[in-house]
N, C-alpha and C positions, 0 to 999 in steps of 0.2 A: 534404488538408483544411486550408485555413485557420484562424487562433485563433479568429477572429469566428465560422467555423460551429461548430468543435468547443465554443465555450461557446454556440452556440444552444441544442446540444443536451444540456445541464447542466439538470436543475431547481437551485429558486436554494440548496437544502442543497448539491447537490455543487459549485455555484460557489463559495460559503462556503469550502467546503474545499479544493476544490482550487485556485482563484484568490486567495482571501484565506488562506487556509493557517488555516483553522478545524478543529476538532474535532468528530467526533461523540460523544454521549454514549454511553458503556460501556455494552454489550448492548443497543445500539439497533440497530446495522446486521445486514445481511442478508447477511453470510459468515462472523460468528464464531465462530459453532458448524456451518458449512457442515462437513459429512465426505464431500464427493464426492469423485471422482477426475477433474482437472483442470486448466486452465491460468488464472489470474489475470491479467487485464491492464487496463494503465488505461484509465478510463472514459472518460478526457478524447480521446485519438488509440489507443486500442484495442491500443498497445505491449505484448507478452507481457513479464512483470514475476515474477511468483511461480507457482511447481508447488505443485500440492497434495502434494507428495513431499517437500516441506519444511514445511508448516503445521503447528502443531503448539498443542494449549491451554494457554496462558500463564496463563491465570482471569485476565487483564487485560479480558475483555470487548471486544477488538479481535481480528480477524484477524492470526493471528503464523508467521511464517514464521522461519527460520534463516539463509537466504536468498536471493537472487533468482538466478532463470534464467542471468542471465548478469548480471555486475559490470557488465558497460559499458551494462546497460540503465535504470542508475538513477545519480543523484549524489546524494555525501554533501557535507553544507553545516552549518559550526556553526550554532546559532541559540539565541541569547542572548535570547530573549523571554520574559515571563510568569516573567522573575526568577532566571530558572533557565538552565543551558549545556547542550543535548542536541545530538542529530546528525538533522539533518532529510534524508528521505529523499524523491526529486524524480526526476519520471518527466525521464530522458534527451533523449526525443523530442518531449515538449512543455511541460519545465518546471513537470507538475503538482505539487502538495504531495499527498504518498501518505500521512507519518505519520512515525515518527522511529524512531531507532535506539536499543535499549539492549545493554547488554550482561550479561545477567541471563537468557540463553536459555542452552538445555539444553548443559551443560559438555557432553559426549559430541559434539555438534556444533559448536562452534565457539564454544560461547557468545552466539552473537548474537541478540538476539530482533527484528525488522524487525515493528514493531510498525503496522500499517498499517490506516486509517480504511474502512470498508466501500463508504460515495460512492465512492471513488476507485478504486475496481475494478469489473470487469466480470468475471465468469467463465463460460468457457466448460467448460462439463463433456465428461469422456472425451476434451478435446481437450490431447495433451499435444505439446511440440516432439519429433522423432526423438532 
């Protein structure tokens, strides 16, 4: 799939986000309180990205993972916008903006919270990698 079709197929919220690297507002998207058992991938080229075996509730009102499927399936990128230094987190396969990294996830795992915008996902439920 081409960029041109995978952003036909964006309503203009998740182009916002994932091509202008926008935000949704907290408690608005439709995975944050998801409790299925699942695979998370992005919306943009349908990349498997986060297990629900990682999600976990941050009360950030974002989809929060510890973290993704496999490292080499996303890149980390400073980003110095909006005044502030965080770690933006960007689908591998096709460059989406997914949400940013902190590091304020649960010590027992790793610390990491992969704090990730609900547009930017697709989930497929009961579907997990081997």
């Amino acid at each position: 799939m081409t960029e041109k079709q995978e952003n036909e197929n964006l309503s203009p919220e998740e182009y916002h986000v994932i091509r202008e690297k926008g935000t949704e507002a907290p408690f608005s998207g439709k995975y944050w309180d998801e409790h299925g058992r699942g695979m998370y991938k992005c919306r943009a080229c349908n990349f498997p990205l986060f297990s629900s075996d990682t999600k976990f509730d941050s009360g950030s009102g974002w989809p929060s993972f510890t973290d993704p499927v496999n490292r080499e399936h996303v890149e980390l990128k400073e980003d110095k916008s909006h005044g502030m230094t965080r770690t933006e987190v960007i689908c591998k396969r096709c460059g989406a903006h997914l949400g940013h990294l902190f590091h304020d996830g649960p010590k027992d795992k790793g610390g990491k919270r992969f704090c990730i915008n609900s547009v930017s996902l697709s989930f497929d439920k009961d579907k997990l990698l081997p």
